[in-house]
C-alpha positions, 0 to 999 in steps of 0.5 A: 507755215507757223501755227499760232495759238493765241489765247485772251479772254477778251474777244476784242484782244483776239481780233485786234492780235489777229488783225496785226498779224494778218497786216503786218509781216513777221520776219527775224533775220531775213526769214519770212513767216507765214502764220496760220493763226487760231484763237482761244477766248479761254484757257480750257478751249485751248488746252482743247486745241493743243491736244489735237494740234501741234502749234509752234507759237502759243500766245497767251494773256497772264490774267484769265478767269479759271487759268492764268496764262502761266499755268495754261503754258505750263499745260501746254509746255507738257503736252507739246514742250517744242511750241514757244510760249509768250505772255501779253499782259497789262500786268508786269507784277514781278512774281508773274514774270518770274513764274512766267520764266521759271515754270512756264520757261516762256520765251518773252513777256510782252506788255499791254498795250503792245507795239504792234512791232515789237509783238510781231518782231518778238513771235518772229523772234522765238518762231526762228529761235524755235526752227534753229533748237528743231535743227540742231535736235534733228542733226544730233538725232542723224548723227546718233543714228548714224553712229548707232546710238539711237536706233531707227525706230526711235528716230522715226518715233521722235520725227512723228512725235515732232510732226503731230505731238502725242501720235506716239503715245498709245492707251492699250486696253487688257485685250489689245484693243487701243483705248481712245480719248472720252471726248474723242469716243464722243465725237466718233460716236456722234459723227453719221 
């Protein structure tokens, strides 16, 4: 199962994305996959998401008020730099093309109004694109391991790292004690 994030500030978008996605099959070269979407009507609300779930694809409009989707995947390349980043926008200006590659280094920029094909024969694209660079890490990774070049900690920190993005990364207070996320202090503290 493939994690999308889709992100657009027009409620009418997400569920028109959405609706393609549960309608039409998304397969590249024989390979069929099963998309577990979620959806984002801002940028904010999906930095949110990002940094409490690992996505493999995130979709995102260029033109949002607050963020626009190059600095969102920008974001988000630095929280989980293994999720395949796409733009859908209806403005193809090229220095937002250009930032979209350059900085956000995402995978396609798609045109609104889409081709509902060509939208889902693209996230198929860069879901296989991205399997195939996890694979070759994952073998390199075995490899060094086997040849004592990384050692078994670090290979068992990378595979966490991969699963569930920022598990490994630990805030420690002067006593020892792990210092938790404000907003995820909040949370416990409000739960029964």
């Amino acid at each position: 199962m493939s994690r999308v994030l889709l992100v657009d500030d027009e409620p009418g978008v997400l569920r028109a994305l959405r609706r393609v996605l549960s309608l039409v099959p998304c397969r590249f070269d024989g390979i069929d996959f099963q998309l577990q979407v979620d959806m984002a009507e801002s940028p904010e609300r999906a930095l949110e998401l990002v940094h409490s779930r690992a996505y493999d694809l995130v979709l995102s409009d260029y033109r949002m008020p607050g963020m626009d989707g190059v600095a969102l995947l920008k974001a988000v390349r630095e929280i989980q730099p293994d999720a395949a980043r796409m733009i859908l926008s209806g403005y193809a200006d090229l220095n937002g093309v250009l930032a979209a590659i350059n900085e956000a280094q995402i995978v396609r920029f798609l045109c609104k109004p889409w081709s509902d094909y060509e939208l889902v024969a693209a996230m198929g694209q860069a879901l296989a694109y991205r399997a195939v660079l996890l694979d070759n890490r994952r073998m390199a990774d075995l490899l060094r391991l086997q040849s004592h070049k990384l050692t078994p900690q670090d290979y068992e920190r990378r595979r966490l790292e991969e699963a569930e993005p920022g598990i490994t990364q630990v805030r420690w207070a002067e006593d020892g004690s792990v210092l938790l996320d404000e907003d995820l202090a909040r949370q416990l503290e409000d739960r029964p």
